[in-house]
C-alpha positions as CSV (number, residue, x, y, z in Angstrom):
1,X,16.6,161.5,-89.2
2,X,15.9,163.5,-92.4
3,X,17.4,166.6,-90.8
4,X,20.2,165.2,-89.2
5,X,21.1,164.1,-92.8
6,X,20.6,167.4,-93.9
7,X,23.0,168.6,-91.7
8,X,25.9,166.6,-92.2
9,X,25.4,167.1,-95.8
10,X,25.9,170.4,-95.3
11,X,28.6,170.5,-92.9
12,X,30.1,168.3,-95.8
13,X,29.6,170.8,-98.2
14,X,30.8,173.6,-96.2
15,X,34.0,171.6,-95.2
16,X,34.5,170.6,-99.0
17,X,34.2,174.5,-100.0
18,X,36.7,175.6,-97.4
19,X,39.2,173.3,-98.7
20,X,39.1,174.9,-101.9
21,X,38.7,178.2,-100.8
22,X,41.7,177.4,-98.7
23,X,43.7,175.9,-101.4
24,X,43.1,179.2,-103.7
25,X,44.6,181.6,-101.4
26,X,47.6,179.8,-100.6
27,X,49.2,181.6,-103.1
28,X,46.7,184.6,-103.4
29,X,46.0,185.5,-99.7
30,X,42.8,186.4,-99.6
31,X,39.7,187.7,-97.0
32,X,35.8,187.4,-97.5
33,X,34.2,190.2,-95.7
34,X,30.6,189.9,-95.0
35,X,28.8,192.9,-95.0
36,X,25.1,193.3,-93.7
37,X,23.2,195.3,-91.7
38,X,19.5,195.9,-90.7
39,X,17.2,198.1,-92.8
40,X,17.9,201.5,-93.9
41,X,21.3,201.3,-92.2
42,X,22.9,201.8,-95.3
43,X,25.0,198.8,-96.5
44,X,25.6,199.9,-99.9
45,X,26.5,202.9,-99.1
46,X,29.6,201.6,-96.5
47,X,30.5,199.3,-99.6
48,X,30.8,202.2,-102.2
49,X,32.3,204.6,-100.0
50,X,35.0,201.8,-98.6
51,X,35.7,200.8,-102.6
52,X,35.9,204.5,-103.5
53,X,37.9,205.9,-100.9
54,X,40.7,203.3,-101.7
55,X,40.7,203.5,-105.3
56,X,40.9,207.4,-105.5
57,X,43.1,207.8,-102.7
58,X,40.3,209.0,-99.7
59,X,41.5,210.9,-96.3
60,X,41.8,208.1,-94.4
61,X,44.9,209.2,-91.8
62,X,43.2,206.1,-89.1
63,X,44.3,203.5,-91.4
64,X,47.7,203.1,-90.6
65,X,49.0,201.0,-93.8
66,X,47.3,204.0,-96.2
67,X,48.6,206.6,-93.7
68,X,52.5,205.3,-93.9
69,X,51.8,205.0,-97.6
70,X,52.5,201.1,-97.6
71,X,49.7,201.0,-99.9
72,X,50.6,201.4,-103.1
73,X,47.4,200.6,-105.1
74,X,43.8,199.2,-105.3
75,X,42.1,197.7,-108.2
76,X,39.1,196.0,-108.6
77,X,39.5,192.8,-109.5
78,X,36.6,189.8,-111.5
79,X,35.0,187.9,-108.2
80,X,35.6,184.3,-107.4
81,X,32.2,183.1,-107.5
82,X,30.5,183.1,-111.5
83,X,27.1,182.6,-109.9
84,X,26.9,185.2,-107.7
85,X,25.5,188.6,-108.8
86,X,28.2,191.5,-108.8
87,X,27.9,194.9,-106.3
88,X,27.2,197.0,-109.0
89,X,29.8,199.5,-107.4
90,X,30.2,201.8,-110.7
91,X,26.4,202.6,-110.7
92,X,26.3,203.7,-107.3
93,X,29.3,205.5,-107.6
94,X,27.8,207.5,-110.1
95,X,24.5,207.7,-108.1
96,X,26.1,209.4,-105.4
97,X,28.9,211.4,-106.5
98,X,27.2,212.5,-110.1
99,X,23.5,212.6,-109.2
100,X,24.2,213.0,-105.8
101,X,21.1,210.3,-104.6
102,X,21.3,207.2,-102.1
103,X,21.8,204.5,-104.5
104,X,18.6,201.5,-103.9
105,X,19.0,199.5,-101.1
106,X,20.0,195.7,-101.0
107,X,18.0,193.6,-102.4
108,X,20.2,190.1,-102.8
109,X,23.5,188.9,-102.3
110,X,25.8,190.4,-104.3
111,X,30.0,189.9,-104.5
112,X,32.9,191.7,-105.5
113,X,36.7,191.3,-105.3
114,X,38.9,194.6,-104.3
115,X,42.8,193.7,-104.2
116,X,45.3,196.3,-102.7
117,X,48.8,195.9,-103.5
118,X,51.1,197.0,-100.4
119,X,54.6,197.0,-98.8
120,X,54.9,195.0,-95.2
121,X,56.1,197.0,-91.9
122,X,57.8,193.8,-91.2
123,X,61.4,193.5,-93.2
124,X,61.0,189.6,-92.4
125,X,57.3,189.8,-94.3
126,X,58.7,191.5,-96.9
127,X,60.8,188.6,-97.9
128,X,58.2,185.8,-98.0
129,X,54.8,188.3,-98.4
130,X,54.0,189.1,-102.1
131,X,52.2,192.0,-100.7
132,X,49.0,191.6,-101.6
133,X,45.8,191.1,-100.2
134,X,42.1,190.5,-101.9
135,X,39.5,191.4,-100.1
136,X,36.1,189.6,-101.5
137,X,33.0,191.2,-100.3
138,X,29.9,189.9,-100.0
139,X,26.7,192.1,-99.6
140,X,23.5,190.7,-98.3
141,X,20.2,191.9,-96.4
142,X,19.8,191.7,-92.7
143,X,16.9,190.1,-92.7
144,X,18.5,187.5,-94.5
145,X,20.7,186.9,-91.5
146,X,17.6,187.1,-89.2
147,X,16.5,184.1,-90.7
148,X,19.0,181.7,-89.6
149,X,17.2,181.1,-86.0
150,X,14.6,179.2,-88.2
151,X,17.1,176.7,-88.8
152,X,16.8,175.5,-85.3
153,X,12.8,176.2,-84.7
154,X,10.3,173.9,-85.9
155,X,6.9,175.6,-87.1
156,X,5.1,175.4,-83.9
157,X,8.4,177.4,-82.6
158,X,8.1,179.9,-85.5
159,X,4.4,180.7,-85.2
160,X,4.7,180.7,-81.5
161,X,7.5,183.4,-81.3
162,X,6.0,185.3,-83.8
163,X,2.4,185.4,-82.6
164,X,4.1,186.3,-79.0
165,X,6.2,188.9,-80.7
166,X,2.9,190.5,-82.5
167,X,1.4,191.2,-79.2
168,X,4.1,193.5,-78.4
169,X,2.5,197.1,-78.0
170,X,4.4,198.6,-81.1
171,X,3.0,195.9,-83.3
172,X,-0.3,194.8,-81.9
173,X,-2.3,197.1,-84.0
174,X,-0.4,196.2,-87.3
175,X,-0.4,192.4,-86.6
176,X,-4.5,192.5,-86.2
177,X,-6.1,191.7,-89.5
178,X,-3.4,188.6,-89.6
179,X,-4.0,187.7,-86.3
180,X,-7.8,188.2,-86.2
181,X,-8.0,186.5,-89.5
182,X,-5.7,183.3,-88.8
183,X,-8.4,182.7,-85.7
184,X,-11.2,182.6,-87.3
185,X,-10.2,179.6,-89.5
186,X,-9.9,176.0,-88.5
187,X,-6.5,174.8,-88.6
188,X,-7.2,171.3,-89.0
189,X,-10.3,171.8,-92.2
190,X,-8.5,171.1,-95.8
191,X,-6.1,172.8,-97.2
192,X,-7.1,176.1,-99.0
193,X,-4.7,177.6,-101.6
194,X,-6.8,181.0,-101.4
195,X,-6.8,181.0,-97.9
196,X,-3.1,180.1,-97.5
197,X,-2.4,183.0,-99.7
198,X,-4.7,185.5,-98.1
199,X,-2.8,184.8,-94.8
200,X,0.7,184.9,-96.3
201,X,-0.6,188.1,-97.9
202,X,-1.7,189.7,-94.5
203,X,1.6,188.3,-92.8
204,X,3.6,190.0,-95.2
205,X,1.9,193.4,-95.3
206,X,2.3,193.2,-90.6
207,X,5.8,192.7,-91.8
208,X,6.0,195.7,-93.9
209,X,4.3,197.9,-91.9
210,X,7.0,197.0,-89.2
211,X,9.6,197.9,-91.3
212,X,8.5,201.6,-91.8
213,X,10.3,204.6,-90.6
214,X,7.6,205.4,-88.4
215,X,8.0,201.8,-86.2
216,X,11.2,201.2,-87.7
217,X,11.5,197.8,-86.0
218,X,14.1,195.2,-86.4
219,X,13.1,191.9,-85.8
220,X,11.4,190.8,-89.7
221,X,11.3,187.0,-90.2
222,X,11.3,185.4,-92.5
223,X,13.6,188.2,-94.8
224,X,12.5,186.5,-97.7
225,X,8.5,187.4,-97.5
226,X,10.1,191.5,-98.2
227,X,12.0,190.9,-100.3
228,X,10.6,187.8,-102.7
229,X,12.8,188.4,-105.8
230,X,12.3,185.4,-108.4
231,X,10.5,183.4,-105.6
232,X,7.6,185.6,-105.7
233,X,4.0,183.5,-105.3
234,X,6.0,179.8,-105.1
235,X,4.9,177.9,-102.5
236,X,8.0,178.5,-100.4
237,X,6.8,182.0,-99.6
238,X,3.3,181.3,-99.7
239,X,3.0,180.4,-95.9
240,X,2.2,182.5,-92.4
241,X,2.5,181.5,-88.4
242,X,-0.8,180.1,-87.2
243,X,-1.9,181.4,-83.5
244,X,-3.2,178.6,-80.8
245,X,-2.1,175.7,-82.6
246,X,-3.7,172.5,-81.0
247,X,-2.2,169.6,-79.6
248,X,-0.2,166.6,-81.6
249,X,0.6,166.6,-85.0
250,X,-1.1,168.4,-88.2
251,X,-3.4,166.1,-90.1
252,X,-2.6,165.1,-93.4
253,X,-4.1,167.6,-95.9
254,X,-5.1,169.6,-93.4
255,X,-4.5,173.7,-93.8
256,X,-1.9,173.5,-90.7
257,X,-0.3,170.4,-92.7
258,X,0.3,172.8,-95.4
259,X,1.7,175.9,-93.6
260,X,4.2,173.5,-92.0
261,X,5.2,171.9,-94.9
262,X,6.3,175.1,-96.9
263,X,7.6,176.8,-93.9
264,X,10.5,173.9,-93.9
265,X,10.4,174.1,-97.2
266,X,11.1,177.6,-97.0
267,X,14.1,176.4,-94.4
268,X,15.1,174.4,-97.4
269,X,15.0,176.4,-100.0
270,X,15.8,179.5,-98.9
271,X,17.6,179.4,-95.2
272,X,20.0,176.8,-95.3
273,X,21.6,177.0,-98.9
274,X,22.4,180.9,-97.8
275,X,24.2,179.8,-94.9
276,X,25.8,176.7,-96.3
277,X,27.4,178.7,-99.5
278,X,28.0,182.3,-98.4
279,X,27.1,182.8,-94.6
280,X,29.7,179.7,-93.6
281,X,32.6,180.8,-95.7
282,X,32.9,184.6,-94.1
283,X,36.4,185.7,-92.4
284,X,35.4,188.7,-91.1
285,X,32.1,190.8,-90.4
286,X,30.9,194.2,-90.5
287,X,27.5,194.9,-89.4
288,X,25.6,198.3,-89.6
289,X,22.5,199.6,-87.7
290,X,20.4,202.5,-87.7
291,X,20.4,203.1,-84.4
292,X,19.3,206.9,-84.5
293,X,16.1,205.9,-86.6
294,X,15.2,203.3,-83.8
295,X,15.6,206.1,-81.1
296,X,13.7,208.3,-83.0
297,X,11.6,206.0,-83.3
298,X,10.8,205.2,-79.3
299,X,11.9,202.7,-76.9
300,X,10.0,200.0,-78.5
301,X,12.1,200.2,-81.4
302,X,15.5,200.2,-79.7
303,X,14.0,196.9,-77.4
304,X,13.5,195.6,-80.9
305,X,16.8,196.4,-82.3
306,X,18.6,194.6,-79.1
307,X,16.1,191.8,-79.6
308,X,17.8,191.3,-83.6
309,X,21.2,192.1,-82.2
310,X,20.8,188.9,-80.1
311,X,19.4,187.1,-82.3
312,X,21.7,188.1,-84.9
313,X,25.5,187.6,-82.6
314,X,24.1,184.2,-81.6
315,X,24.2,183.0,-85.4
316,X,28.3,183.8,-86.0
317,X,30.5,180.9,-86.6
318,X,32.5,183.6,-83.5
319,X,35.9,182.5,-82.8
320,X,39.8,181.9,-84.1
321,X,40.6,178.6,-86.3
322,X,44.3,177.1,-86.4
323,X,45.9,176.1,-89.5
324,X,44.4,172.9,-89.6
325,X,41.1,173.6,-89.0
326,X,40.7,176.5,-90.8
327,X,41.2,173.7,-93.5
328,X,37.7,172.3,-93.3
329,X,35.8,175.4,-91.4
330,X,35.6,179.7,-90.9
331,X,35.3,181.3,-88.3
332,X,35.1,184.9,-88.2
333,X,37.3,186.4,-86.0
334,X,36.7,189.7,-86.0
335,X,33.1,191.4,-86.3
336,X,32.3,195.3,-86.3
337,X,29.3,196.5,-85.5
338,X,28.9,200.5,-87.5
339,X,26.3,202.8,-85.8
340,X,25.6,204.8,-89.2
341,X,24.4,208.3,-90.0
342,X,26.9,209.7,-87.3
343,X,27.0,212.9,-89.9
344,X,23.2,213.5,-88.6
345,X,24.7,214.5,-85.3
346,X,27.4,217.2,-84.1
347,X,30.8,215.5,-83.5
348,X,30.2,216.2,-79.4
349,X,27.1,213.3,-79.8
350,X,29.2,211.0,-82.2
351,X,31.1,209.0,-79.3
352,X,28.0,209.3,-77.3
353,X,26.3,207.2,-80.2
354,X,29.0,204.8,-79.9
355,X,28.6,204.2,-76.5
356,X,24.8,203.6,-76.2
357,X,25.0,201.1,-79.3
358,X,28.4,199.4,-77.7
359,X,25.8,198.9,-74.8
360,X,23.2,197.4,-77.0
361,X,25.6,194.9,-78.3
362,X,27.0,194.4,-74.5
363,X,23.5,193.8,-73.5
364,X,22.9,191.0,-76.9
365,X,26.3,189.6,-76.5
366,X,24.9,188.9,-72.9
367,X,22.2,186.6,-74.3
368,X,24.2,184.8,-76.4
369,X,26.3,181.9,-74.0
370,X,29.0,184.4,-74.2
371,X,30.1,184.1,-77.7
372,X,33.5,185.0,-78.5
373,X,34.8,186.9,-81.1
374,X,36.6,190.2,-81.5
375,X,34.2,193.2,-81.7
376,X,34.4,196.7,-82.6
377,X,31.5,199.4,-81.9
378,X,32.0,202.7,-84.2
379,X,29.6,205.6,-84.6
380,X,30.2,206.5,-88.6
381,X,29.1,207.8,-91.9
382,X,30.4,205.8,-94.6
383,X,29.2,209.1,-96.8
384,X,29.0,212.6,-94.6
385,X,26.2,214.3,-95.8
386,X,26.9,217.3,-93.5
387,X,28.5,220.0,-92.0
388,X,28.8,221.5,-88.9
389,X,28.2,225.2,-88.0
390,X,27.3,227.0,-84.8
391,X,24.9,230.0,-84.0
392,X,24.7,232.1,-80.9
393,X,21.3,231.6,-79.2
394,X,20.6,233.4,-75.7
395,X,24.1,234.0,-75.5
396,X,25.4,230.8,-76.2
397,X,26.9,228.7,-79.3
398,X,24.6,226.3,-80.6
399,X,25.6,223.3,-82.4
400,X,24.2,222.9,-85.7
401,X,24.5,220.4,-88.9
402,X,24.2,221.6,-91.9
403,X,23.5,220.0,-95.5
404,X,20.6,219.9,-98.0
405,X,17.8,217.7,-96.7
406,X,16.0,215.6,-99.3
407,X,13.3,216.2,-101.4
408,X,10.2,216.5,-99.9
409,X,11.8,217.0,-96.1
410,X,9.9,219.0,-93.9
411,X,11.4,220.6,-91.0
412,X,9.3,223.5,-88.9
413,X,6.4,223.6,-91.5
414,X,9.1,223.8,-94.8
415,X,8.9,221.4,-97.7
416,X,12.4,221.7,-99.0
417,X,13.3,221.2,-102.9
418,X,16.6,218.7,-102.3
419,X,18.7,221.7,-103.2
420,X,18.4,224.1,-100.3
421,X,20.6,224.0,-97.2
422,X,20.1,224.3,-93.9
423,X,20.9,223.9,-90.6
424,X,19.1,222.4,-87.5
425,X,20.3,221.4,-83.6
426,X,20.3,217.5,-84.3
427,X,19.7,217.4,-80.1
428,X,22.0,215.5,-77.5
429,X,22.6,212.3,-76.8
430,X,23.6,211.7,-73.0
431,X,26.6,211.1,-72.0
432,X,26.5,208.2,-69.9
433,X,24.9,205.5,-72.1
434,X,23.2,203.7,-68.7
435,X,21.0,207.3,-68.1
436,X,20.1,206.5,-71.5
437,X,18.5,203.1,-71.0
438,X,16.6,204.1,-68.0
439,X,15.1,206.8,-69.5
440,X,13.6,204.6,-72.1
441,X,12.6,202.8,-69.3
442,X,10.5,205.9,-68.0
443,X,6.7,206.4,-68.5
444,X,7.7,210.4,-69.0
445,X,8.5,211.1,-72.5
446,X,10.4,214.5,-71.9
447,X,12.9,212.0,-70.2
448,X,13.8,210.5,-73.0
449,X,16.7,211.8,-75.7
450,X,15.2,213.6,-78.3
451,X,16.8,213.7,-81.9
452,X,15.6,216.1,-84.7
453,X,16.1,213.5,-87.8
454,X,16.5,214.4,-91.2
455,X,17.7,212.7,-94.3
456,X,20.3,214.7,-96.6
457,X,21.3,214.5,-99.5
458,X,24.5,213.5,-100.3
459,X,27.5,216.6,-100.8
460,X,28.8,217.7,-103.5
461,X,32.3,216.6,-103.6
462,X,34.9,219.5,-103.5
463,X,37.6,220.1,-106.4
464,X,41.1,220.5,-106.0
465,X,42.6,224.1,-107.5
466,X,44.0,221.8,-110.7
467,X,40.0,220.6,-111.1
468,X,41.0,217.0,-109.6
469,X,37.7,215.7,-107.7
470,X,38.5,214.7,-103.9
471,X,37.0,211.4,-102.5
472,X,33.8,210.6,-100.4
473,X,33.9,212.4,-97.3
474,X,33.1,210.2,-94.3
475,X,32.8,209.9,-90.6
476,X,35.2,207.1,-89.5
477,X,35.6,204.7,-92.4
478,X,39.4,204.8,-92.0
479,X,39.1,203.1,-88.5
480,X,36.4,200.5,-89.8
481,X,39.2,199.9,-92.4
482,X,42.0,199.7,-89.6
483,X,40.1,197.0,-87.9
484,X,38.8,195.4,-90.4
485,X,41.8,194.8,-92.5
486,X,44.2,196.8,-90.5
487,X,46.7,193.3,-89.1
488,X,45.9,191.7,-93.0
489,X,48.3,194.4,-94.2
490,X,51.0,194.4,-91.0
C-alpha cells in the first residue's frame, strides 16, 4: 500500500512539473536533453565539444540548419533549475583546448541552458516562429540510470540478481571476499553496524574492481555505492546483497532486517527522487558507450555491455505524446545511442563500429517488449584526438592513427612523455557485424577482432593565418546534432 502511495505521489509530482515546464516554453520553446552514458565513454567530453562547436562556429557541414547558415547565433544562457549544479562547461573548455587534458569525469547531475537563435526553412514558420530554440542539458552518470530497475525489485530480487550476476566468470574472482564473507554470517542473528559496513565495504570495492579498464564491465548497481558524494557512510549506502537468503520474511532486528530496510531506503532516497525530478522530464536522449574498451576488453565485457543496454532501453519513458498529454507527461521521442572514441580507429573501421554497436542495441531493444522510440546508432568522437597516416609494409599501405598518447602509455615496450607522437595500426573491425558476434562466441582467441587501444591526448587546435583559433575537431558530432535537434530548427 505504502508503495503504491508512493507512486502516485510521484506520478503526481511528475505530472505537476510537466505542467509548468509546459507552460514556460509556450512562449520560449524549449528541449531538455538528457545526456548519459556508461563509464569512461566520455559524457563530458560530447557536452563540451557540442557547446563549443556551436558557440565558436565548429565544421559541422551534417547539420543542415548550421550548414545553410540558418543559425545565426548560440549563447549560453542561466539554467531553469536554481538547485541543480551547473556543467562547469568553461573549465573543461580550458582543460582541453588550453591544457590539452580530459577534463574529470561525471560525478553528479549537472545542468545547463544553450539557446541558438535561427531562421526557419519554412516561410509559414517564419511568420509565427520567433526562431529560437533552448536547449537544457542535463548531465548525469550511467550508473545512475542503471539504478532505476531497483525501483521494481524488492531486496530479495536485488541480492538474487546480483549474487547470480557475481558468478559470472569475469567477476567470480573479484566478487569472492564479498561473497565468501556474506556466507559465513547468519542472516537472521542481530543486527551489526560493523558488520553491515564491512560488507557494504567489500560490495563496493567488487564493484570497483568491475569498473576497471582491465574488466571494463557495465552492469554496476547500485551507481550510488561509486560514486557516494555527500551521502558517503549514511545508512542509505551502508547496505550489500545477502547470498541464500532463507525462507519468509526477515525478523525484526535481525542483520537481513537491516540490509532490506536501507536498501529501500536507498530506493527512497536516492532512486526515485532522480527519476521523479530529472529522469521523467527528458525530451530527448543521447547515450554514449565505450564499446572499443569492452572489446578490448573480451567477450565477457561486451555480454555485459548488452546486458546494461537492456537494462538501460527498458527504463525510457520511449514514445511520442500529443498536445494534451504532453501536458501532464514526457516522453522522449528520439534517443541516440554514440559509439565514442571512433578517432581510435582508421575511418575504413568507423562504420564498421557502428554497425556492431547498432547490433548490440538491436539485440537489447529485443529484450525490451519492443519499446518504441526513434533511435540513432553513430560511431563518433565528440573530440578527435588523431590523425590518420599510412605506411607501406610488405608492399602494401598500412593504415595508421596518429596522435600523442598519454602520459605514461606504453605501446611495444615505450613509456611515452604525453608529448610525443606516434602512430600505430589500431586493427580491423569486420565488416559484417554478425561474424563479429560469433567470433566472440568462439573458444579460439585469434578469432576474435583484435584492437591495439591507446588513450591520446587531446590535439592541439590549429590557428587560422590571422591567428583566430579553429573549433574542436570531431568525428560525427554534426550528425548527433542533426538528429538530435535537427527537425527543432526546420
Amino acid at each position: 500500500m505504502a508503495s503504491m502511495l508512493s507512486r502516485f505521489t510521484d506520478e503526481a509530482q511528475i505530472s505537476f512539473d510537466n505542467i509548468v515546464d509546459r507552460a514556460g516554453t509556450m512562449m520560449r520553446p524549449t528541449v531538455r536533453l538528457g545526456v548519459t552514458g556508461l563509464s569512461r565513454a566520455g559524457k563530458t567530453v560530447f557536452i563540451t565539444a557540442l557547446v563549443h562547436n556551436l558557440l565558436h562556429g565548429g565544421r559541422l557541414p551534417m547539420f543542415k540548419a548550421y550548414r545553410s547558415g540558418r543559425i545565426s547565433s548560440a549563447r549560453l544562457e542561466p539554467q531553469p533549475d536554481d538547485a541543480v549544479p551547473r556543467f562547469q562547461y568553461e573549465d573543461h573548455a580550458e582543460a582541453l583546448i588550453k591544457e590539452r587534458i580530459w577534463p574529470q569525469s561525471t560525478r553528479a547531475i549537472s545542468e545547463m541552458r544553450l539557446t541558438i537563435n535561427y531562421e526557419s526553412a519554412s516561410g509559414w514558420n517564419r511568420l509565427f516562429s520567433a526562431g529560437k530554440l533552448s536547449v537544457d542539458i542535463i548531465d548525469y552518470p550511467g550508473e545512475w540510470l542503471l539504478d532505476l530497475p531497483l525501483l521494481e525489485q524488492d531486496y530479495r530480487t536485488f541480492s538474487e540478481n546480483a549474487v547470480r550476476l557475481a558468478a559470472s566468470p569475469a567477476r567470480a574472482d573479484l566478487a569472492e571476499a564479498w561473497i565468501s564473507r556474506s556466507r559465513a554470517i547468519d542472516v537472521k542473528a542481530a543486527a551489526d553496524e560493523t558488520l553491515a559496513r564491512e560488507l557494504s565495504d567489500l560490495f563496493s570495492q567488487y564493484l570497483k574492481a568491475c569498473k576497471s579498464d582491465e574488466r571494463a564491465l557495465s552492469t554496476l548497481p547500485p551507481g550510488r555505492l561509486l560514486m557516494p558524494g555527500d551521502l558517503e557512510g549514511s545508512p542509505a549506502l551502508t547496505f550489500a546483497p545477502l547470498p541464500d537468503l532463507p525462507v519468509g520474511s526477515a525478523p525484526a532486528g535481525s542483520l537481513w532486517h537491516m540490509m532490506e530496510h536501507r536498501y529501500e531506503a536507498y530506493k527512497r532516497i536516492v532512486v526515485r527522487p532522480f527519476f521523479r525530478d530529472h529522469f521523467a522530464r527528458l525530451d530527448r536522449q543521447i547515450l554514449l558507450i565505450d564499446a572499443l574498451q569492452a572489446m578490448n576488453a573480451g567477450p565477457e565485457a561486451v555480454q555485459d555491455l548488452e546486458r546494461a543496454l537492456t537494462d538501460i532501453l527498458a527504463c525510457f519513458r520511449h514514445g511520442s505524446s500529443n498536445i494534451l498529454t504532453s501536458l501532464f507527461t514526457r516522453r522522449i521521442d528520439r534517443l541516440l545511442v554514440g559509439a565514442t572514441k571512433a578517432d581510435h580507429l582508421h575511418h575504413e573501421s568507423h562504420d564498421r563500429l557502428q554497425n556492431i554497436a547498432g547490433r548490440l542495441v538491436d539485440r537489447a531493444l529485443a529484450r525490451t517488449q519492443g519499446a518504441r522510440v526513434t533511435t540513432e546508432v553513430l560511431a563518433l568522437a565528440a573530440v578527435r584526438a588523431t590523425r590518420e597516416a599510412s605506411v607501406k609494409e610488405a608492399g602494401e599501405n598500412l593504415p595508421l592513427i596518429v596522435g600523442a598518447p598519454l602520459k605514461g602509455e606504453k605501446i611495444a615496450g615505450e613509456t611515452f612523455d604525453g608529448n610525443t607522437k606516434t602512430g600505430i595500426f589500431p586493427g580491423d573491425l569486420p565488416e559484417d557485424p554478425e561474424s563479429f558476434f560469433q567470433a566472440l562466441e568462439s573458444k579460439d582467441d585469434a578469432d576474435r577482432p583484435h584492437i591495439n587501444f591507446v588513450r591520446f591526448r587531446p590535439p592541439k587546435l590549429e590557428t587560422t593565418a590571422e591567428g583566430l583559433t579553429l573549433s574542436l575537431p570531431h568525428i560525427r558530432l554534426d550528425r548527433a546534432l542533426e538528429f538530435l535537434l535537427g527537425d527543432l530548427l526546420a
